[in-house]
C-alpha positions as CSV (number, residue, x, y, z in Angstrom):
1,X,85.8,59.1,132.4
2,X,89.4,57.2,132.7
3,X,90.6,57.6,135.7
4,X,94.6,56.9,136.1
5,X,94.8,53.2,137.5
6,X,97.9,54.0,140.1
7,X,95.8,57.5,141.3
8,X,92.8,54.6,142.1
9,X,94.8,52.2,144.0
10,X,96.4,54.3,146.4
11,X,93.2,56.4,147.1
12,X,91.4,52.6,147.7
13,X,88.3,52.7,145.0
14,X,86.9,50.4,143.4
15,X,84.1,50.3,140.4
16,X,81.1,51.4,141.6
17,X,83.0,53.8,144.5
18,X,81.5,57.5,144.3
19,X,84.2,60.4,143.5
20,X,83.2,64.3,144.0
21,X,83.9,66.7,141.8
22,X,85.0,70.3,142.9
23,X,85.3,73.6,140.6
24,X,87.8,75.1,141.7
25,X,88.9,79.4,141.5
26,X,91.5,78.0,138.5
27,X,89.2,76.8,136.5
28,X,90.2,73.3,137.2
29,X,88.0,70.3,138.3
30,X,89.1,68.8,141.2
31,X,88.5,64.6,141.5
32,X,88.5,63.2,144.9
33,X,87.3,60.1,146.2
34,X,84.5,59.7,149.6
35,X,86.0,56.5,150.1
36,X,87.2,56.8,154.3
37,X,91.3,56.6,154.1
38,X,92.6,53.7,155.4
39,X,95.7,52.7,157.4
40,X,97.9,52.6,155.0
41,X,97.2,55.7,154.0
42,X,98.6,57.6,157.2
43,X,101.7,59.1,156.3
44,X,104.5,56.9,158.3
45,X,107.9,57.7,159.4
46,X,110.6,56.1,161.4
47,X,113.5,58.5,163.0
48,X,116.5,56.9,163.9
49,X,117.8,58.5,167.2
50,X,120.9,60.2,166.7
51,X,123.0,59.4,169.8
52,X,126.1,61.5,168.1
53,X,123.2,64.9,168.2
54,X,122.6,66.4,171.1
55,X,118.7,66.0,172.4
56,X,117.8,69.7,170.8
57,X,119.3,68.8,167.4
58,X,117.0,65.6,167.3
59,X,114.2,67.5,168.7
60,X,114.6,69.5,165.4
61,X,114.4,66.6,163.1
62,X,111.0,65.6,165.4
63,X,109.6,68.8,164.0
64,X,110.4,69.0,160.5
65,X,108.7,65.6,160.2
66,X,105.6,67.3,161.9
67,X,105.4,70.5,159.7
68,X,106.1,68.0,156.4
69,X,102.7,66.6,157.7
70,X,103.6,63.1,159.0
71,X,100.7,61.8,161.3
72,X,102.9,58.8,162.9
73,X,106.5,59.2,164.1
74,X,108.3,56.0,165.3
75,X,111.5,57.8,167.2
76,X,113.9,54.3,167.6
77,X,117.7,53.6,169.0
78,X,119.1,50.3,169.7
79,X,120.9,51.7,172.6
80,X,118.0,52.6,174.2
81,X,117.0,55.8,175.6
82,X,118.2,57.9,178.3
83,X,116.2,59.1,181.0
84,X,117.2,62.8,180.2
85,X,116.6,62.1,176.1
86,X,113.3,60.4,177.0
87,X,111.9,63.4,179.2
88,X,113.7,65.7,176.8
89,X,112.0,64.9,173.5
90,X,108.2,63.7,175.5
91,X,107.9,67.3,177.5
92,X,109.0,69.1,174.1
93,X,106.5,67.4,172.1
94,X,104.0,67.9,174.5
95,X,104.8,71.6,174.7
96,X,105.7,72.6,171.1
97,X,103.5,70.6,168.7
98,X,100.1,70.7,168.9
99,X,98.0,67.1,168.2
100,X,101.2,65.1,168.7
101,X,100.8,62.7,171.2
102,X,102.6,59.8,172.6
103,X,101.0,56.8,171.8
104,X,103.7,54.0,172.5
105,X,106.5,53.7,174.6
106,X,109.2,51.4,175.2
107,X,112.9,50.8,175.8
108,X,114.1,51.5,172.3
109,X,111.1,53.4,170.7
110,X,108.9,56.2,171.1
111,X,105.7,56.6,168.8
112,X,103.8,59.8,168.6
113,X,100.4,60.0,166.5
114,X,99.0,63.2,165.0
115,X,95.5,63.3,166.5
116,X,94.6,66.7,165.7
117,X,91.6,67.4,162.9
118,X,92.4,70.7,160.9
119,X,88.7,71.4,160.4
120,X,88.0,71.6,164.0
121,X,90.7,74.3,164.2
122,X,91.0,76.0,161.1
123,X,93.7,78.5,159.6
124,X,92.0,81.5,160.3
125,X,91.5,80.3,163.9
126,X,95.2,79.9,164.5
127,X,96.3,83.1,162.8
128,X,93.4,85.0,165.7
129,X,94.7,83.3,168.7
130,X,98.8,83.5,167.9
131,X,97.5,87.7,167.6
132,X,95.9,87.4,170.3
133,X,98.7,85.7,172.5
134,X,101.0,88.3,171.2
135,X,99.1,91.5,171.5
136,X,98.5,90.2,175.2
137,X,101.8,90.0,175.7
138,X,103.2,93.2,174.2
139,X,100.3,94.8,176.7
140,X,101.9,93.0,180.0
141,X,105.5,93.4,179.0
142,X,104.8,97.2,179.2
143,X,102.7,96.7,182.4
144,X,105.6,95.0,183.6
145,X,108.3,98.0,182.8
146,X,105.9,100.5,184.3
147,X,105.4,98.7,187.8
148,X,108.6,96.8,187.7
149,X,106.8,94.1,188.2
150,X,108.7,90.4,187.6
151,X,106.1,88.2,188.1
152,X,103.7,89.8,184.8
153,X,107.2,89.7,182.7
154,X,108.2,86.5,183.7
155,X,104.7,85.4,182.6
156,X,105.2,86.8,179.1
157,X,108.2,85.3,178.5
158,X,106.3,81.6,179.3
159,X,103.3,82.6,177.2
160,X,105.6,83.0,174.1
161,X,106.1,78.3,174.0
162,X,102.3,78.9,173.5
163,X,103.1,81.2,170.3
164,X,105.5,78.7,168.7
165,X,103.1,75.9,169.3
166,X,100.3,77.9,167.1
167,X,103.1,79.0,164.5
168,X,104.4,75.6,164.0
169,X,100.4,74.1,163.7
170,X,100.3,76.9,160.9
171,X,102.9,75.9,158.9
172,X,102.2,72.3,158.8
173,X,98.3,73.3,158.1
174,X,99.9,75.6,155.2
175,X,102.0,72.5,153.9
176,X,99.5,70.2,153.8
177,X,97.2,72.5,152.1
178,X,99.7,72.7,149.0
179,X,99.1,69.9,148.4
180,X,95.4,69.1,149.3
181,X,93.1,71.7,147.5
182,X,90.1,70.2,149.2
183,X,91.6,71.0,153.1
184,X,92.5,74.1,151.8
185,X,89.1,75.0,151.5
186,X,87.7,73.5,154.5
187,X,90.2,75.6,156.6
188,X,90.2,78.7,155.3
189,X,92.4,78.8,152.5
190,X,91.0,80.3,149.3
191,X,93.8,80.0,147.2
192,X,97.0,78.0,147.1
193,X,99.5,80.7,145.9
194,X,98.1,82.9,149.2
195,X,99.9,79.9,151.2
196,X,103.1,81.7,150.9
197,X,101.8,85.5,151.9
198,X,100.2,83.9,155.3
199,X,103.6,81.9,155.6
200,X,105.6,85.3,155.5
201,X,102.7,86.9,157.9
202,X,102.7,84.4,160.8
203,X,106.4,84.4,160.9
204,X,106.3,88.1,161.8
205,X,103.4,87.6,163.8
206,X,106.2,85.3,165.7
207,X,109.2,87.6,165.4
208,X,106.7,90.3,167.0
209,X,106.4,87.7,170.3
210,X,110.0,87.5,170.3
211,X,110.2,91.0,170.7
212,X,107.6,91.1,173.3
213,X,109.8,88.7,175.3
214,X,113.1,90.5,174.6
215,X,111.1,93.3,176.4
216,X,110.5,91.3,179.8
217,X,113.5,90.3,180.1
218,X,114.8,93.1,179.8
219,X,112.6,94.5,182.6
220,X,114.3,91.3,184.7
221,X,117.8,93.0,184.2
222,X,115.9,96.7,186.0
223,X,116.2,98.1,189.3
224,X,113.3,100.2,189.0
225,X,110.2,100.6,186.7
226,X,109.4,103.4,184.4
227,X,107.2,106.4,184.9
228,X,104.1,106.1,183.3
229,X,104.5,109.6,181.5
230,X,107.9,108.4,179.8
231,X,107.6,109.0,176.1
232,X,108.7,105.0,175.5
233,X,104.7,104.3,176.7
234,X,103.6,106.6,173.4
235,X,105.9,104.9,171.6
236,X,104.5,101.3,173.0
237,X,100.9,102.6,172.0
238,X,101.9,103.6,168.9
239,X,103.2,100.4,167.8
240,X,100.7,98.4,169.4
241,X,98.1,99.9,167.5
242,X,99.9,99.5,164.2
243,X,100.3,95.9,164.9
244,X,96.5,95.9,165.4
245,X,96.0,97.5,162.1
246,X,98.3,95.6,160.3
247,X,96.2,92.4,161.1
248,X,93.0,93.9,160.0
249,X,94.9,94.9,156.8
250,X,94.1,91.1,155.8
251,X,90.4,91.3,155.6
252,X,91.1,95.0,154.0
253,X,90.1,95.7,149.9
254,X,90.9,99.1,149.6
255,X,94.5,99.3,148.9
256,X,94.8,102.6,149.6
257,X,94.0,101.9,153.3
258,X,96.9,99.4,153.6
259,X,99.4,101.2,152.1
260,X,98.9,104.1,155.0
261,X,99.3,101.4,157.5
262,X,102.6,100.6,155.8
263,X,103.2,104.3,156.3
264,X,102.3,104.7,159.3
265,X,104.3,102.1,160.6
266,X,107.8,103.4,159.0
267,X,106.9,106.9,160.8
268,X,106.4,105.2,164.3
269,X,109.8,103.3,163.9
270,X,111.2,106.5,163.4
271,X,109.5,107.9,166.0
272,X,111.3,105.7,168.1
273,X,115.2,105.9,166.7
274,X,114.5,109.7,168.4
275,X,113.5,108.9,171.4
276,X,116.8,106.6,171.5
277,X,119.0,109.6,172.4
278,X,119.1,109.1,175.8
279,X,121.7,106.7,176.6
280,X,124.0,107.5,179.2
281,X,126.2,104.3,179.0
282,X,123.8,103.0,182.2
283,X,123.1,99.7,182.7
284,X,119.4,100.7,183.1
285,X,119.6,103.3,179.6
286,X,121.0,100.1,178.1
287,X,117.8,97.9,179.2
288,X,115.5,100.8,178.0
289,X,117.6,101.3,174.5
290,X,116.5,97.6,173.9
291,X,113.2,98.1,174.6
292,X,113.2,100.8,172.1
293,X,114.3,98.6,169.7
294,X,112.1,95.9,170.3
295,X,109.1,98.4,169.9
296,X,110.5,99.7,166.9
297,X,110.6,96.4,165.0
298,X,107.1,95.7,166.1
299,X,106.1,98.4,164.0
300,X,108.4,97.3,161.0
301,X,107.0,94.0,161.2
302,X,104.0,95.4,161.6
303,X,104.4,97.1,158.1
304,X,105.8,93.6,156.6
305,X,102.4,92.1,157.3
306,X,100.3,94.6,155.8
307,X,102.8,94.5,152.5
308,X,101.8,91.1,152.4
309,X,98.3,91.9,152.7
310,X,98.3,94.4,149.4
311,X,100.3,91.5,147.8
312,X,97.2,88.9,148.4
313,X,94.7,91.7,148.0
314,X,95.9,91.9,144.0
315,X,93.7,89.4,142.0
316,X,95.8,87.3,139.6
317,X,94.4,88.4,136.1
């Protein structure tokens, strides 16, 4: 078999090196090579320090790097940073992207390497334990609102950095796997052209934590918590549990079962616009107007997800 003679060189082998071969669900044979990656083969780049941007704006370009899949980032300025920049840009790191760590540190450069292995945390791993962060949260937010209670809601609204760092590990796992079959499979991913039905279903995932935060902090802005017999506790429940089913939607065949959680989760949003009739133009009817809402587009995301879910369930003929 001829193998193409650039393809060789940049994967390192030599004659006499061992390549696997993979069938894989296209029909295709996939060629890769044992031989261990070298240096050179770590994906490299250099960021140039934009002192004109603001420390948020360079933050951003930090990340895009990490979800395109770059394992070394060498952040440089010839002016040197500031202390502000230099805490700015190490705590964010640190606190939004999982794996990245700071490696090397000087005057004029800041070098992060990727140390994280995708097989010892696969997809499926991260999609369970951004749910789980953000189920836990819609649960305490509406603890909070009951017992008025500031210290559970201000809690939620920490938790939800812990969400973004697991979002933004899933999209760069989801990146890379376009264009690795092979770590596809070891994670989780059966098919590349699922990549962009999970990317649509762990951004509402995300939009639900939002909400879940937009909740506590609305409680913040109230005098007084709700009674537990309020109608806006049904509707909580209600949306909650739709959320739950939306996620087992994913592992579900039959698509008539999915499509009733799609329904079921338009009729609870609905449920809601008539409980929003209250609204005396008080600053604490406000507060509970917006709570409302936020519940209502849990359930409407809730219904985005399992939409996706029929679209993946549908096998490509």
């Amino acid at each position: 078999m001829s193998l193409p003679i650039k393809w060789a060189r940049d994967v390192g082998i030599k004659a006499g090196d061992t390549l696997n071969l993979t069938a894989m669900p296209n029909k295709t044979l996939l060629v890769s090579s044992s031989v261990v990656p070298n240096e050179s083969s770590v994906l490299k780049a250099s960021i140039d320090y934009l002192h004109t941007e603001s420390a948020e704006n360079n933050l951003r370009i930090i990340i895009s790097h990490y979800l395109a899949g770059y394992d070394s980032l060498r952040l440089t300025t010839s002016k040197g940073f500031s202390a502000y920049d230099r805490k700015f840009i190490k705590d964010s790191v640190r606190q939004n992207l999982i794996g990245l760590e700071l490696v090397e540190e000087s005057r004029n450069e800041l070098v992060f390497l990727c140390l994280l292995n995708y097989t010892d945390l696969p997809f499926g791993r991260v999609i369970k334990n951004m749910y789980g962060l953000v189920l836990s949260m819609l649960l305490d937010s509406m603890t909070a609102l009951r017992n008025h209670n500031m210290e559970i809601a201000e809690d939620v609204i920490q938790r939800d950095d812990d969400v973004d760092r697991f979002y933004l590990l899933a999209v760069r796992q989801l990146n890379a796997s376009l264009d690795d079959i092979e770590l596809a499979e070891k994670i989780g991913i059966r098919n590349s052209r699922d990549c962009l039905g999970y990317r649509l279903i762990i951004k509402s995932i995300e939009r639900i934590g939002d909400h879940a935060v937009k909740i506590a902090t609305n409680v913040l802005k109230m005098d007084l918590g709700v009674n537990a017999d309020d109608p806006i506790f049904k509707m909580a429940e209600l949306s909650r549990k739709v959320f739950e089913r939306s996620i087992d939607s994913m592992q579900e065949e039959d698509l008539r079962i999915i499509n009733k959680i799609v329904v079921d989760a338009k009729n609870v949003s609905q449920f809601g616009v008539s409980l929003d009739s209250r609204d005396d133009g008080s600053s604490r009817n406000i507060a509970i107007s917006m709570i409302l809402e936020s519940l209502r587009r849990v359930a409407e995301y809730s219904a985005d997800i399992a939409e996706v879910s029929i679209n993946m369930n549908v096998k490509k003929i």
